[in-house]
C-alpha positions in Angstrom: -0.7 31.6 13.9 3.0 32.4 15.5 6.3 31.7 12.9 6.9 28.4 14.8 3.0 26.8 13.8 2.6 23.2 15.8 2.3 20.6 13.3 0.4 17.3 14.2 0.9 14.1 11.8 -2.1 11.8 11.4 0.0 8.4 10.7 3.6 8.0 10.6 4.5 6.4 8.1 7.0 6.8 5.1 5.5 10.6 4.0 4.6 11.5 7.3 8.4 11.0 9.0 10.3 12.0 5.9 7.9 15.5 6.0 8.6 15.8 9.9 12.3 15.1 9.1 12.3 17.9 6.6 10.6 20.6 8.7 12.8 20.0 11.5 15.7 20.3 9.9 14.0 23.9 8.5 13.5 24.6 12.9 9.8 23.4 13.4 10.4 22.0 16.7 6.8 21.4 17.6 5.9 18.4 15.9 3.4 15.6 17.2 1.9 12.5 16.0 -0.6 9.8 16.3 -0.7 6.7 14.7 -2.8 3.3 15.6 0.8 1.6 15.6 3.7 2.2 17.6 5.7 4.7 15.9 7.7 5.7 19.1 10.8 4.6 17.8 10.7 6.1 14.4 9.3 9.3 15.9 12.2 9.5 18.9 14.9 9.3 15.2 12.7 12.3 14.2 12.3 14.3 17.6 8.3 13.9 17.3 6.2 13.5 20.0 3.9 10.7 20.3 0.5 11.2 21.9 -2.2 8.6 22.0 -5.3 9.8 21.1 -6.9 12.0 18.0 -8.0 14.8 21.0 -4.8 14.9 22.1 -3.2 15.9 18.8 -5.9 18.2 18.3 -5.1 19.9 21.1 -1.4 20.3 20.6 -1.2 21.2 16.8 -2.3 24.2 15.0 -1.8 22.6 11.1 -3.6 18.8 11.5 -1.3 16.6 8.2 -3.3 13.5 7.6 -0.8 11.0 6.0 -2.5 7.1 6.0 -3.6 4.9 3.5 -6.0 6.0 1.3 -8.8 3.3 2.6 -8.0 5.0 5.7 -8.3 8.8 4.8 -12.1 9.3 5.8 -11.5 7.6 8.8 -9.1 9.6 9.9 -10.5 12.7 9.2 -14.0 11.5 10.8 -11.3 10.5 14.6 -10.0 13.9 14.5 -13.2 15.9 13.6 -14.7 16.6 17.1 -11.7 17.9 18.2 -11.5 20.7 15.8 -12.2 24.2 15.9 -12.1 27.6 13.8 -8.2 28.6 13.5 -7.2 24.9 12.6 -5.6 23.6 9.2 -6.5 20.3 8.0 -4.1 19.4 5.3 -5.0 15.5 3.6 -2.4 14.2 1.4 -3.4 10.8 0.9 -3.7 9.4 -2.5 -7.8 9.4 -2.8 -10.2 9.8 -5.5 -11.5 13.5 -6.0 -15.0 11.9 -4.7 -13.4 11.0 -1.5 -11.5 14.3 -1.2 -14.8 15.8 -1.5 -15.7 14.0 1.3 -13.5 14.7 3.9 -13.6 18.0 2.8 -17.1 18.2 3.8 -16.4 16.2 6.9 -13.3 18.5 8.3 -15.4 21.9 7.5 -18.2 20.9 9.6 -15.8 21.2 12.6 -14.8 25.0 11.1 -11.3 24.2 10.7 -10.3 25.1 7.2 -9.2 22.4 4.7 -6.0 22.0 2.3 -6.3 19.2 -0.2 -3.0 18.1 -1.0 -1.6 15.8 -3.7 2.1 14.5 -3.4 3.5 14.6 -6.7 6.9 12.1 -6.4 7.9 9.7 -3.4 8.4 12.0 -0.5 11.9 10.6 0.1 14.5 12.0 -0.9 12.4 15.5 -0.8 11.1 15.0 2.5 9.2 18.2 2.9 10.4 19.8 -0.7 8.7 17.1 -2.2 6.3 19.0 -5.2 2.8 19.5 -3.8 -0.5 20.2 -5.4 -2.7 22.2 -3.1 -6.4 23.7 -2.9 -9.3 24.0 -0.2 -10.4 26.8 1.6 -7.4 26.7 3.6 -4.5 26.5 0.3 -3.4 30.2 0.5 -3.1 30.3 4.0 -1.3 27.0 4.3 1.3 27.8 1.9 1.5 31.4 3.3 2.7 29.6 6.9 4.5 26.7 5.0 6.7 28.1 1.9 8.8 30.0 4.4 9.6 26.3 5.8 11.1 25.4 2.2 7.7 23.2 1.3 6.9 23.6 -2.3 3.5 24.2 -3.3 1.4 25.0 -6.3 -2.1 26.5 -5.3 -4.4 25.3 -8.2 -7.9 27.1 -9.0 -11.2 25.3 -9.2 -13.1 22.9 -6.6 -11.7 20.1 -4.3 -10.9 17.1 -6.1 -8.9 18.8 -9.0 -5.3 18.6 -7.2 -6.4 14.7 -6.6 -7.5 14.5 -10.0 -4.5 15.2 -11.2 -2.5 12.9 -8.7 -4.9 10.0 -9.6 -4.1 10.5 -13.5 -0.4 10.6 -12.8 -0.7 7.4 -10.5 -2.1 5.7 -13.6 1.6 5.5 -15.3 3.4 5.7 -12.2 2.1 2.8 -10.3 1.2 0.9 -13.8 4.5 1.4 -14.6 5.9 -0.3 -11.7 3.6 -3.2 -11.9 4.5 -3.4 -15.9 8.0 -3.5 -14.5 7.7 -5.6 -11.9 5.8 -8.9 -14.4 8.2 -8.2 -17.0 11.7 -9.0 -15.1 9.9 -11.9 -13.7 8.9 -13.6 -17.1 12.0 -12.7 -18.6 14.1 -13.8 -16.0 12.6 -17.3 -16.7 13.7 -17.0 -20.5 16.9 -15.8 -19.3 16.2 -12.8 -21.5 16.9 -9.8 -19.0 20.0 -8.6 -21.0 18.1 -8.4 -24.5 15.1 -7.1 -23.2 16.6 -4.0 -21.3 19.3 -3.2 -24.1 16.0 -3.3 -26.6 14.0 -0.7 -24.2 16.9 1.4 -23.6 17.3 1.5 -27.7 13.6 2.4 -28.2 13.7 4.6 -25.6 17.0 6.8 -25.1 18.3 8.2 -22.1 16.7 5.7 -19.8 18.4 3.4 -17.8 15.6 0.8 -17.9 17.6 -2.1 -15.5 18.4 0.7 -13.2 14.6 2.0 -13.0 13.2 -1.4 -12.9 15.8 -1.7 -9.7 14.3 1.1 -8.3 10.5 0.6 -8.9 10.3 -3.1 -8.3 11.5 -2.5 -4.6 8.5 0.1 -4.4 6.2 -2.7 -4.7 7.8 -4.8 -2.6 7.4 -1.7 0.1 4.5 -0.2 -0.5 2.7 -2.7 -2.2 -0.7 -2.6 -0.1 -0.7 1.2 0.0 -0.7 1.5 -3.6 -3.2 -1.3 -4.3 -5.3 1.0 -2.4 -4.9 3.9 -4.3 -5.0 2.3 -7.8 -8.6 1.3 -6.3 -9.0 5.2 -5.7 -7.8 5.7 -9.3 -9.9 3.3 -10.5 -12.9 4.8 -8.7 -11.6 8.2 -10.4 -12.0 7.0 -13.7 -15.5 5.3 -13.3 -16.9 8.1 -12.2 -16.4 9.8 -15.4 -17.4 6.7 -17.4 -14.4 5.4 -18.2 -14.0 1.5 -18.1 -10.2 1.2 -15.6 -8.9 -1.9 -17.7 -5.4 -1.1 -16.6 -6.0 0.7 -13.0 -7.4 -2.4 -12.1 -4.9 -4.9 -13.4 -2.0 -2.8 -11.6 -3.8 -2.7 -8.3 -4.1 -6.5 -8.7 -0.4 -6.8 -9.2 0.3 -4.3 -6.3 -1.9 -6.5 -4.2 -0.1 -9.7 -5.1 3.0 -8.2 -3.9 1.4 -7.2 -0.4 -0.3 -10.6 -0.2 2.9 -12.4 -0.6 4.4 -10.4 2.3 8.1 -10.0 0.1 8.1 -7.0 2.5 9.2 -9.1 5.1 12.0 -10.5 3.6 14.2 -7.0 3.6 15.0 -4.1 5.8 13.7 -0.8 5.5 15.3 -0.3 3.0 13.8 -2.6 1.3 15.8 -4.8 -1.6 19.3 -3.8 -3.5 17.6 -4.8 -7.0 15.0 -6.6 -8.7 17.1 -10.0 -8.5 16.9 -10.3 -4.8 12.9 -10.0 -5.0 13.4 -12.5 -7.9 15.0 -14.8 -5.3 12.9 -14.5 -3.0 9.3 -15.4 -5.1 11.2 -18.2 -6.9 11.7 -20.0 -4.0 
């Protein structure tokens, strides 16, 4: 594989234009994508080529990046399969259940390619490709061999496929909870009028964080991302059942998650999505 590797993203969404972004600004100037929607727009912003079928970006990429939903990621990695060969690296970073990793793991090697499981560990923006990743498969060392140079930043962990998403699923359990905790508690105290107390009390029992600024930051993450993450708090939940553990609370926060995506508060805000927890506040009040 030359210095200047193809790389093909499966979806084009948030992580997958943000990594593209990143590589490009590092010189990757081959970089393709497919995606069931129209991403031609966002992909023009990031000089990335479109093409319209899973062959097609076969074809033209040497490193495969599968970056959809997590209800999606088998999928995906079942589209692309035929169209493999030995030489190819799969890498999946979707937020799935160690189970599931196992799965396409097994699905991707029949082809021969070789496989990276990847777990994102913080929102890809503002990182882009720097954003900390968790990486194993039969295809880890060589994928960070091609890819450190590139600035991404990897840590190659030992053991079988499913530990890196292990690891991500655990983490998602305070991350996402905490949004979702978040998220219900500005709304009920909002209706006591009791914002001010309550966040002067957290930052108190808690020093050094800025508990009106974070619940700013992570309530708009629901409001984006909503759906995605309901998905993968399924994924976590599936995580923990499988080691007999009863997901009380990785259910209740893909419920909230979902409630957010149901009631399509997405759609009131830009890309962006909202300046602060207020606006969202407005917005499910009226």
């Amino acid at each position: 594989m030359n210095r200047n590797p193809a790389i093909g993203f499966i979806g084009f969404g948030e992580a997958g234009s943000h990594i593209a972004k990143g590589l490009r600004s590092e010189g990757l100037n081959r970089l393709h994508a497919f995606d069931i929607r129209d991403v031609r727009e966002c992909a023009a912003v990031h000089h990335t080529t479109v093409v319209d079928t899973p062959s097609a970006l076969a074809q033209s990429s040497d490193i495969l990046i599968s970056a959809v939903t997590a209800n999606s990621a088998l999928d995906a990695a079942s589209a692309i399969r035929p169209f493999l060969s030995p030489g190819k690296l799969y890498a999946d970073i979707n937020s799935v259940s160690p189970a599931l990793k196992q799965q396409i793991f097994s699905t991707i090697t029949q082809s021969g390619a070789a496989f990276v499981e990847v777990a994102v560990m913080a929102a890809v923006p503002p990182y882009c490709h720097r954003v900390p990743m968790l990486i194993n498969g039969d295809g880890a060392q060589h994928f960070a061999e091609i890819m450190t140079p590139f600035g991404m930043r990897m840590e190659i962990l030992p053991g079988s496929v499913g530990t890196a998403a292990a690891v991500k699923m655990c983490r998602s359990i305070v991350v996402k909870g905490l949004e979702a905790l978040l998220l219900e508690c500005v709304m009920s105290a909002s209706g006591y009028n009791a914002e001010d107390h309550v966040f002067a009390s957290l930052n108190e029992s808690f020093p050094g964080v800025d508990w009106k600024k974070l619940a700013n930051y992570t309530v708009g993450r629901v409001v984006l991302h909503g759906e995605r993450r309901a998905h993968e708090m399924d994924e976590v939940a599936a995580t923990l059942r499988s080691i007999g553990i009863d997901p009380i609370m990785a259910e209740a926060t893909a419920r909230r998650q979902a409630w957010s995506a149901a009631l399509d508060l997405k759609s009131h805000f830009g890309p962006e999505g909202p300046d602060g927890y207020q606006s969202v506040l407005d917005v499910i009040n009226k």
